[in-house]
N, C-alpha and C positions, 0 to 999 in steps of 0.2 A: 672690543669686548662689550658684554652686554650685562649690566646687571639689575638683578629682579631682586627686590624688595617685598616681601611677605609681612604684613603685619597681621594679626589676629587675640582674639580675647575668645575667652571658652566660655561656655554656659556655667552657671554651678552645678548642673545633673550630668556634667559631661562625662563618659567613661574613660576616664583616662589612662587604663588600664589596655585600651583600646587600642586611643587615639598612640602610645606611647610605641604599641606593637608595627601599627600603621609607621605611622613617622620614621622606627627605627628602618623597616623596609625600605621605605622611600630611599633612604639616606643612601643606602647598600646600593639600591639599582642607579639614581643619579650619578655613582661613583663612576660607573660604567658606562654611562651613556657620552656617545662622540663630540666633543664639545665643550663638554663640561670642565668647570676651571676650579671652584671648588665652592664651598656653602659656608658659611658658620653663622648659629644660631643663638640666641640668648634669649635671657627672660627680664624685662625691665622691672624695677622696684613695685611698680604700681601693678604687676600680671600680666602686660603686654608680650608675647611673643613676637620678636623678629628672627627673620632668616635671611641672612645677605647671599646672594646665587651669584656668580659669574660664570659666563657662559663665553666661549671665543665668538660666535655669530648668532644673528638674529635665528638662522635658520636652525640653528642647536635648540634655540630657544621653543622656539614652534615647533619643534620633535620633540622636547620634554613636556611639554604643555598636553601634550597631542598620546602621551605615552598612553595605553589601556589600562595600567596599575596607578597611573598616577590620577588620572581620569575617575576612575574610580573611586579611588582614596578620597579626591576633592570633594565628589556628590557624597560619600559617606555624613562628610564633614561640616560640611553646609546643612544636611538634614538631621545630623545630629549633636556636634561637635561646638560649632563655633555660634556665637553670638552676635559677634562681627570680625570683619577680616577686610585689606584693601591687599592690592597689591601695585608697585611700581615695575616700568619696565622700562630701562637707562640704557643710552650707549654711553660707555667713557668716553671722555674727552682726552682726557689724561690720567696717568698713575704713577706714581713717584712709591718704590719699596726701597727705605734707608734703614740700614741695620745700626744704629749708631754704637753699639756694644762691638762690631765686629770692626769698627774703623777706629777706637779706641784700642783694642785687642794689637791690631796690627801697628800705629805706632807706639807702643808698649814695645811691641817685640822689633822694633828699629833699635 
């Protein structure tokens, strides 16, 4: 698995009205793109946007990178939108998904 870390800070004149229209697209077509594992996005105390991306291969990664709406969307962003933004680009090593609600659940019902 591959994951891509998005961080960014917006301008104060940014159109967020915009940027919100944009983003929500993105989210839609990501959904569908071959590859793709899943996103989740927040906003930190201080205004910081992150977006965590897993993707199954590198190669998914360089097809959503590469997409012409996404492409797009980016140059919008940088020329109007953001103020600054990094991104990381990770392979897992490992990932451990524990439900610990559902392992209590079940010896409950022993």
């Amino acid at each position: 698995m591959i994951l891509v870390v998005f961080r960014s800070r917006n301008r104060p004149d940014g159109d967020l009205e915009e940027y919100s229209r944009r983003s929500k697209r993105l989210h839609e077509l990501v959904q569908q793109h071959p590859g793709f594992i899943s996103i989740e996005s927040f906003e930190t105390p201080d205004g910081e946007e992150v977006s965590l991306e897993l993707f199954e291969n590198e190669e998914s990664v360089k097809a959503w990178r590469d997409n012409p709406e996404h492409r797009d969307t980016q140059r919008w962003a940088r020329e109007h939108f953001y103020s600054w933004y990094s991104a990381q680009v990770s392979e897992v090593i490992r990932a451990y998904d524990v439900d610990l609600m559902a392992q209590k659940e079940t010896a409950a019902a022993s």
